[in-house]
C-alpha positions, 0 to 999 in steps of 0.5 A: 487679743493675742498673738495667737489670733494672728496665727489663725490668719496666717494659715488663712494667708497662706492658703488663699496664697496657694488657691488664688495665684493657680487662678486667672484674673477673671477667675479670682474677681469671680471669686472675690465677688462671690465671697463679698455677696456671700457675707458683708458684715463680718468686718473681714475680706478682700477689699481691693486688686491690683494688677499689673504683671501676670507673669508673677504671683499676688501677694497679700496687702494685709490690714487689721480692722482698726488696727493698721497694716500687720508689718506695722502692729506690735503683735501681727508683725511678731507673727507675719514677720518674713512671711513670703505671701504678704507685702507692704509695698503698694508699688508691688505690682500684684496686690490683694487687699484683704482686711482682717479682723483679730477677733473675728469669732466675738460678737461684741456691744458698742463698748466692747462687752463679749455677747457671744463666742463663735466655737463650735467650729475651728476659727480657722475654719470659719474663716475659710469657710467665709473665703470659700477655701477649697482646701485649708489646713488649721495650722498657722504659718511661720517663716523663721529667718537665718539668725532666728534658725542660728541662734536657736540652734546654738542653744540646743541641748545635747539631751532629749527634752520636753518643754514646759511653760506654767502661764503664771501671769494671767491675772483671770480665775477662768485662765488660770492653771495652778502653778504648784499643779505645773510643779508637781508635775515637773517633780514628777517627770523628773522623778521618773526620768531622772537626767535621761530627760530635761525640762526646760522653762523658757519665760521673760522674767516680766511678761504683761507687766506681771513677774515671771515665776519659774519652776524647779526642777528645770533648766529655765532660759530667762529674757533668752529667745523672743516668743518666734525663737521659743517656738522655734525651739519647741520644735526640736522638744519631744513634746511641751506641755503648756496651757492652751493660749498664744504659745499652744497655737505657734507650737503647733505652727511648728508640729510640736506635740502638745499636751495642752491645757484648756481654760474656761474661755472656750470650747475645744474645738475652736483651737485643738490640733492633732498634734494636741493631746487636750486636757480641759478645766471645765468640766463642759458647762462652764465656757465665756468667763472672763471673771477675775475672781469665779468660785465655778472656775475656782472649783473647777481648777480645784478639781482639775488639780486633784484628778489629772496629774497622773493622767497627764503622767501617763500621756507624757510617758506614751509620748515620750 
């Protein structure tokens, strides 16, 4: 799982935060035990509460499902960084312990084979409608320090620009976007825009062990800004188009617009934004492949390709 699903709880944390502390404490172990009568074995849920103080907020003791605290995971602790609803410190006076689960919308086999996807619904969602949330939104939730806000700020173009990312290094069929598609496409907004308008890469030159891969026709920040940073930079972007995945979700953390294109992994409806402008690969029979080499996902990007360049063009020029 991804940095991505980590985003999901952030919007579940921040809203629980909200909803929670407007409660007494009677009224939250109400609401706790309703929660944990309603649904047991979805491997995810408020565990524990302290309480000491009642003249200040709760905040959120967060553990992952086999994983740890979330300031102390690789991943989660990218995404929870600065996060004002959590704490680490079990001496902090008023705690809700809440474990969460990174993939909460698999089933899977004893040896960790997928059986089943749950995205018929938003993820987020889901997970509110587990915790009994009155009100959500589906949007993560990221809180940028003072040295992450300086040192994007100081990297700013002086020009308007549209942030693009190809996903070069998946090494799946089904979650693969052609790079001469993203290519052709940046030639093409180039060709249209001329310098009115950058294009701007931002990618580590080795991301999961595998060679970055840029584009031309763009102006490329390579090993420059940490994934938090480059979403931050997105922000200031016009738009950004990318494949759906960890960088789509924390872009619309940040309310960036995104044309953003979908693999062959889920449906829709699990992760889209309204900040979203979604273009899909399958052609909505063919979801859950996780093969490396799929002639269906194979066909299906082969016809992708062809039909929605100029379609995305057309997106780019009503956004822009």
């Amino acid at each position: 799982m991804g940095l991505g699903d980590y985003i999901h709880w952030t919007a579940i944390i921040r809203d629980l935060y909200t909803e929670l502390n407007l409660m007494s404490l009677s009224q939250i172990n109400i609401f706790v035990s309703k929660i944990n009568t309603i649904s047991n074995n979805t491997g995810y849920g408020i565990t524990k509460i302290v309480s000491n103080i009642l003249s200040i907020p709760f905040k959120f003791y967060v553990n992952i499902q086999w994983k740890g605290n979330v300031i102390c995971h690789d991943q989660a602790s990218i995404i929870f960084k600065n996060n004002p609803y959590i704490s680490n410190d079990e001496s902090y006076p008023n705690l809700i312990y809440i474990t969460i689960k990174s993939d909460g919308y698999l089933d899977r086999k004893m040896n960790g084979d997928i059986i089943k996807i749950y995205d018929d619904k938003h993820v987020v969602t889901r997970y509110a409608e587990h915790f009994k949330l009155n009100s959500y939104k589906t949007e993560g939730d990221i809180h940028f320090t003072k040295d992450e806000i300086s040192k994007v700020e100081a990297h700013l173009p002086n020009t308007q620009f549209i942030l693009v990312e190809p996903q070069n290094h998946k090494d799946l069929e089904s979650r693969n976007i052609s790079f001469e598609f993203m290519q052709n496409l940046v030639n093409k907004i180039k060709y249209i825009y001329g310098n009115n308008l950058n294009i701007i890469q931002i990618s580590p030159h080795k991301f999961a062990n595998k060679e970055s891969k840029y584009l031309d026709n763009c102006i490329v920040f390579k090993d420059y800004f940490s994934y938090r940073e480059a979403l931050l930079f997105g922000k200031h972007a016009l738009l950004a188009i990318v494949p759906h995945g960890g960088l789509s979700i924390g872009l619309a953390a940040v309310n960036t617009k995104v044309i953003a294109i979908y693999p062959c992994i889920h449906k829709v409806q699990m992760t889209t934004y309204k900040s979203e402008t979604v273009y899909e690969i399958s052609d909505g029979t063919h979801y859950s492949c996780y093969l490396s080499d799929c002639n269906i996902c194979k066909s299906l990007r082969i016809k992708f390709d062809k039909n929605n360049l100029n379609k995305i063009i057309d997106s780019v020029k009503s956004m822009v």
